[in-house]
Each structure stands twice: as structure tokens, then as C-alpha cells.
N, C-alpha and C positions, 0 to 999 in steps of 0.2 A: 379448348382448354379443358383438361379433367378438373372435377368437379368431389375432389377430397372430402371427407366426412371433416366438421370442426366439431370439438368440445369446447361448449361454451362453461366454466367454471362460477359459481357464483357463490360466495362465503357468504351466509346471513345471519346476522344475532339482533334480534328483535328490530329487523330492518321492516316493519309491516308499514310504515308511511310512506316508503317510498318502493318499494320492491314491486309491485303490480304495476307500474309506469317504466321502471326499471328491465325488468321482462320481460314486457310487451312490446320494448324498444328491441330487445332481440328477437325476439319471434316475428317481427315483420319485416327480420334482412332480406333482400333483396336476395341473397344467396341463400336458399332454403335447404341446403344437406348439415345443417343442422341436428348436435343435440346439446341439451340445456341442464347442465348436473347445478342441481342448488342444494350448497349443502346447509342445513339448519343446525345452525351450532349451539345447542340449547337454547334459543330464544324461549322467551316466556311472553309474547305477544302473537299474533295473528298469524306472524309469519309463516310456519308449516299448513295453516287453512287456506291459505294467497297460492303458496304454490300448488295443494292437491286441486285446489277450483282450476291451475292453469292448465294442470296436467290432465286433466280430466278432458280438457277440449281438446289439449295438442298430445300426441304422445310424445314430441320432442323433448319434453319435457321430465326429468327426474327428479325424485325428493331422496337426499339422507339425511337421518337425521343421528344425531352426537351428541353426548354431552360437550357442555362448552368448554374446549381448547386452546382460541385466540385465531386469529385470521390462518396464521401460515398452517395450521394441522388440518383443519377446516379447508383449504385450499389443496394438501395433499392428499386428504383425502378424495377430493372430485380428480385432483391426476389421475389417480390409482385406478380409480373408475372410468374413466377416461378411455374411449374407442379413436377420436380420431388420430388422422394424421396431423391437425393445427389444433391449439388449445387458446382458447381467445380468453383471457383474463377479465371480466366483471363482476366491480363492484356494488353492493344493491342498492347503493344511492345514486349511479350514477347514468348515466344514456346516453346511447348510438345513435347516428343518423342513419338512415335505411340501408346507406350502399357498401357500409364501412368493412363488413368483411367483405364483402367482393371485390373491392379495391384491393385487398391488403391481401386474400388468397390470389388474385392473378399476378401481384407483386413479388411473392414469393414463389410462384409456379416457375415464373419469369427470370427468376435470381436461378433457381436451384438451390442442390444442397449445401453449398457453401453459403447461403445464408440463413440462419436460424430466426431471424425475429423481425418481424415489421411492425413501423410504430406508424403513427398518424400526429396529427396536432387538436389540441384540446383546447374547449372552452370553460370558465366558470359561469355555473351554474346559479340561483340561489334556492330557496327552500320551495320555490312556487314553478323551479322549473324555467325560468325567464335567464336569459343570458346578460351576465353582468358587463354595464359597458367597460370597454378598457380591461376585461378579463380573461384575455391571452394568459394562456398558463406558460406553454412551449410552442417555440414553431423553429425549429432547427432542423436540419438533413442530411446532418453527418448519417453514414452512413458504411464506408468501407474500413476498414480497424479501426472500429467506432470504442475501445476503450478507454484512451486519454481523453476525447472529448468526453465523455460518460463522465470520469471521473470528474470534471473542471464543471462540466453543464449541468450534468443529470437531465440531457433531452429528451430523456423518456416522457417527461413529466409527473404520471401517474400510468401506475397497472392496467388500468381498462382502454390504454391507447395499445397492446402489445397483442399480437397473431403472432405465437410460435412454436416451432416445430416438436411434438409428444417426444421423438427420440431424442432432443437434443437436450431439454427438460431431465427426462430421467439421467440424460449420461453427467448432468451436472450433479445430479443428488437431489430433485426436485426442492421443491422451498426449503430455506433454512431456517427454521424452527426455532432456534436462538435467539431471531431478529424480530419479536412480533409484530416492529410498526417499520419496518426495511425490509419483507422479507421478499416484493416484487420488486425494489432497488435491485436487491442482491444477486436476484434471477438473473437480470438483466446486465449486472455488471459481469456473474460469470460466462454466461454466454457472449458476452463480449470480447470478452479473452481467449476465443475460441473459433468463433464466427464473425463472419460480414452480417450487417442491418440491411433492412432495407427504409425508405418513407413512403409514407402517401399524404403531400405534404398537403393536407386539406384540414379543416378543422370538422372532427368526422363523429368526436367526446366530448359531452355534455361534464363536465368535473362540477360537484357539487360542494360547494364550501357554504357554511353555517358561520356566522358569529360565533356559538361556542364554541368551534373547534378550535378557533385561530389560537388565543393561549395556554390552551390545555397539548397541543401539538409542538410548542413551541418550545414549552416548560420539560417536554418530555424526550425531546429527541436533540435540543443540541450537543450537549456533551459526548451524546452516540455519534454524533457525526464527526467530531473533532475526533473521537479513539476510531471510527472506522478511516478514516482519512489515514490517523498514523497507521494501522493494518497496513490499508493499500498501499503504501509508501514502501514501507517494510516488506511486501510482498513481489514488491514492482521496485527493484532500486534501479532499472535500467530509466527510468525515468526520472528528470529532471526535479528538483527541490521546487525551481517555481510554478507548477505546473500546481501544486498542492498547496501554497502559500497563497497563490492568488487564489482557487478554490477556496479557500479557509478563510478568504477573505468575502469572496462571495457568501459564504453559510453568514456571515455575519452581519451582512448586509440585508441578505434576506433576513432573519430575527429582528434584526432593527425595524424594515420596514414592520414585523407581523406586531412588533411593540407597538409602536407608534399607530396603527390601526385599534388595538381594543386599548387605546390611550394612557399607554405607559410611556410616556412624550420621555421624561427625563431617563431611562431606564436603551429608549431608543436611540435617543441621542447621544448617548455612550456607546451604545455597539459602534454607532454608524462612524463615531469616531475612530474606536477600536480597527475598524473595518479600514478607513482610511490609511491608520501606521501601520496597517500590513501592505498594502495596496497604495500609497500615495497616486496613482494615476487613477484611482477605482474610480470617482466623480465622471471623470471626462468617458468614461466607459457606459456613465448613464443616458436615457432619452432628457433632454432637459423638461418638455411635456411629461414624463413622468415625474421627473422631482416635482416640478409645481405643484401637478394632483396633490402629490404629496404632502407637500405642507399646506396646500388648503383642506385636506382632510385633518392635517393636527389642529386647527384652528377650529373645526367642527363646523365645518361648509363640507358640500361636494362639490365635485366640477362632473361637468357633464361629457357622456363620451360619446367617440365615434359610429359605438354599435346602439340602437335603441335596443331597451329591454323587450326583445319579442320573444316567447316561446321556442327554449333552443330546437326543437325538430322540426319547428317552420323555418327557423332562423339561418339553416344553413348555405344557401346561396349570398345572401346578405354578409354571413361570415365571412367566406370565400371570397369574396368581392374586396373587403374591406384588407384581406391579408396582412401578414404580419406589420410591424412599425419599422420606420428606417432604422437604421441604428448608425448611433456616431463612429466616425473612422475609427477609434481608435481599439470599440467593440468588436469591430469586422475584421480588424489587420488582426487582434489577440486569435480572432476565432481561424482566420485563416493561417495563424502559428498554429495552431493545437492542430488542425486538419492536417499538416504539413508534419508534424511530428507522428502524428499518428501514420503518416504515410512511410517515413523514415522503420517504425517498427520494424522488426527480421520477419522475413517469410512464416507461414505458418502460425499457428497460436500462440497467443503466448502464454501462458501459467503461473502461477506465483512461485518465488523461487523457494526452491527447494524441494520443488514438484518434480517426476517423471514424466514421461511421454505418456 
């Protein structure tokens, strides 16, 4: 197997408490043709002193530095800069298991050009590094006209699960600048529309979530998601109404839960209702082991889970071992609809209407 240059992409604004653990997780891939653009997006903390110390040992390593922009300018700009043939998307709080781009570049050497993007499956993280039990983010493997499921799932999970191809990046318009907290969503959904996926169905990302983040994320990005859902609808009407209703009923699901975690109990309880008269079967499509979690976290208990908290870059065989949860029939039959619609798609890409060739 050739052995392609990757650019590895890193956006940072005062990310200096976690960025040196963060970097050092790439720098000891397995796959070493490596290079490592981090761009400092005005921070005003350590940040730009973490990466000259790192570059200083490795030359893989590059620093720019910007005034601050917001992720997706910051992100276009390390494209720009950008030599290889794969561009592997990280974020600076988050972390690789050793092998994760060799997996995901012999994946895509493997596919060819008809595929643009391989993803992996991800774990949460917390602030010390340790893998949160029961913190599966995604473990899905759609993968061939991966854009209906995209749309219904969002199996990406997060940006620093994706290896993909420099040309196929620029011929979408590289990040889109409008979106500054969806702008590797949007990557991912255009490239969708265009190309086959590949997986490497392993848990290979370390995703890092904080208590703060949960309601400041939450407060900020639903109503983007209900007006980007009407877009794609609007963009994509060869596709079915419920395909976007149960979707829409998922976003809502999801916010309920993020309520009910930083303990907006009665604020949750309304989504999750809300969520229901969109979705009356939505229930039976849950783990019932997750509902419970659930309401023994609104009661302000934990329940203990299947993964121990060990140090996610120890942790990844234990991850692997443990693999995704079953999920109730009625989860599997929806997902095996969406896989099946997606297969139904016309030949060739698809685009949004009103698009040319």
C-alpha cells in the first residue's frame, strides 16, 4: 500500500490545557507521513508557545497564526496550507488512538476515488482524559450513499472522526464559513452528496465534552438545526417528508436529553414530549438501559457503566471489546429503511436542486 502524505488540521483559540496531549496523540500515529498544520486563531493563552516547543522537536509540525476568525476560517485556512493527499480533521481538545489514521488511510486506498471520506466511531471523553462510562457518541456504518442516513443520524458524530480526500474538500468550497458551530457537519453532508464513505468501525476518538459545554451548545444550535433540516428538505425534495420529521424528532430528543443532564428536568420534559408528537413510536426506538440511566441521573444518583473510567489511549481494546449496545428492533428495522432508501437513490451524485452537473 502507498503511503500518501496526510494533513493533519488543528483550529486553536486558547486551547493550551488540552492541546499538548491533543498533539502528541497525533504525532505518535502509527502512520508517520505525516504533517500537523495548527492554526492559532488569536488565542491569548500558551497556546502558540505548546506548538513552537512541539515543532521544535518534530518538523511535522506547523504553526499559523490569525487573528481570531471562529473555527471554520481557522480550519480554511490550514486547507489552504494543506500538501496532502488526506486531510484528517482535529480538534484541540480531543484524541487519537495510535493506529487511527492507518486504519482509515488503507480504508480509503482500498475504496478508491469514489470514496471521499472515512469515519471511525468515537468515545466521550472527560476533562482528565478518562472515558466516560456509557459514552458512545456514534457507532454506525452506513457507508455507501451515505446522505439520507447523514441527514436522519448525523454518524459522523464529530469532525476529528473524518480522513478526507484534499481534492474532493476544495471541489465542495472547503468549510462553509456561515456555519461557525456546523461547519465539519456541512463538510460532511456535502461530500455526501457526491461520494461513497467509507468506516473503521472501531472506537479510534477520544471526544471531549465538559459540563460547560452541554447548555451553552444546546442554547445555541437548536433552531439552526430545525432551519438547516428545512434547507435540506428544500434542497433534496426527491426525498421523503418522513425521513426529516423523524430527524426533527431526533434533534429534539437529543436537547431534551442535554436539558435534563445540566438539570432543566421540567424544560426536558417538554422536549422529550414534544419529541414524542412528532415521532409517536420514538420511545420504542430507545435502549430501555438508557432510559433508566436517565432518570436516575434526573434524580441526581449515577448508574454505573459498562466501560471503567480508564484513560481513553489505554482504553482502546477494552473499548473495542465492549462494542456498540444492541439496539431495539424497531431502531434497526428504521435504520435498515434509511440504508435501503439511500440505496434506492439515482446513479451518480446527487446535489441540491437547482444545481448543475
Amino acid at each position: 500500500m502507498s503511503s500518501p502524505l496526510v494533513s493533519v488540521i488543528v483550529p486553536a483559540y486558547n486551547a493550551a490545557p488540552t492541546l499538548r496531549e491533543t498533539l502528541e496523540s497525533a504525532l505518535a500515529q502509527t502512520y508517520g507521513n505525516l504533517e500537523i498544520i495548527v492554526v492559532d486563531d488569536g488565542s491569548r493563552d500558551a497556546t502558540p508557545d505548546i506548538v513552537r516547543e512541539l515543532a521544535a522537536r518534530d518538523p511535522r509540525v506547523r504553526l499559523i497564526q490569525q487573528p481570531n476568525g471562529g473555527c471554520p476560517i481557522a480550519r480554511n485556512t490550514a486547507l489552504n496550507a494543506a500538501r496532502g493527499e488526506y486531510v484528517a480533521s482535529l480538534d484541540g481538545d480531543d484524541l487519537w488512538q495510535r493506529d487511527k489514521i492507518e486504519l482509515q488511510v488503507r480504508s480509503l486506498e482500498e475504496a478508491g476515488p469514489s470514496a471521499a471520506l472515512c469515519y471511525c466511531w468515537s468515545w466521550a471523553i472527560d476533562k482528565e482524559s478518562r472515558v466516560i462510562p456509557n459514552g458512545i457518541i456514534h457507532a454506525f456504518t452506513f457507508a455507501d450513499n451515505p446522505f439520507p442516513p447523514l441527514v436522519m443520524y448525523g454518524f459522523i458524530g464529530n469532525g476529528s472522526t473524518m480522513l478526507m480526500r484534499r481534492s474532493a474538500m476544495l471541489a465542495v468550497g472547503g468549510y462553509d464559513t456561515s456555519l461557525p458551530h456546523y461547519d465539519e457537519g456541512m463538510m460532511a453532508l456535502r461530500l455526501a452528496e457526491r461520494w461513497r464513505f467509507t468506516v473503521v468501525p472501531r472506537f479510534l476518538v477520544g471526544y471531549r465534552i465538559l459540563p460547560t459545554s452541554m447548555s451553552h451548545r444546546t442554547h445555541e444550535t437548536e433552531q439552526f438545526h430545525r432551519d438547516l433540516l428545512d434547507r435540506l428538505h428544500g434542497e433534496h425534495p426527491e426525498l421523503p417528508a418522513w425521513l426529516f420529521r423523524l430527524t426533527k424528532a431526533k434533534f429534539e430528543l437529543y436537547a431534551a436529553k442535554r436539558d435534563l443532564k445540566v438539570g432543566r428536568h421540567g424544560k426536558g420534559i417538554r422536549r422529550l414530549l414534544k419529541a414524542i408528537s412528532m415521532d409517536p413510536l420514538l420511545p420504542l426506538t430507545l435502549r430501555p438501559k438508557g432510559i433508566v440511566a436517565q432518570l436516575v441521573r434526573v434524580s441526581g444518583k449515577e448508574m454505573a457503566g459498562t466501560v471503567p473510567p480508564l484513560p481513553f489511549l489505554e482504553a482502546g481494546p477494552t473499548l473495542d471489546k465492549a462494542g456498540p449496545p444492541a439496539l431495539p428492533g424497531l431502531e434497526m428495522r428504521r435504520r435498515a429503511r434509511v440504508a435501503v432508501l439511500a440505496a434506492r437513490q439515482p446513479d451518480g451524485p446527487l446535489r441540491p436542486a437547482g444545481q448543475g452537473a
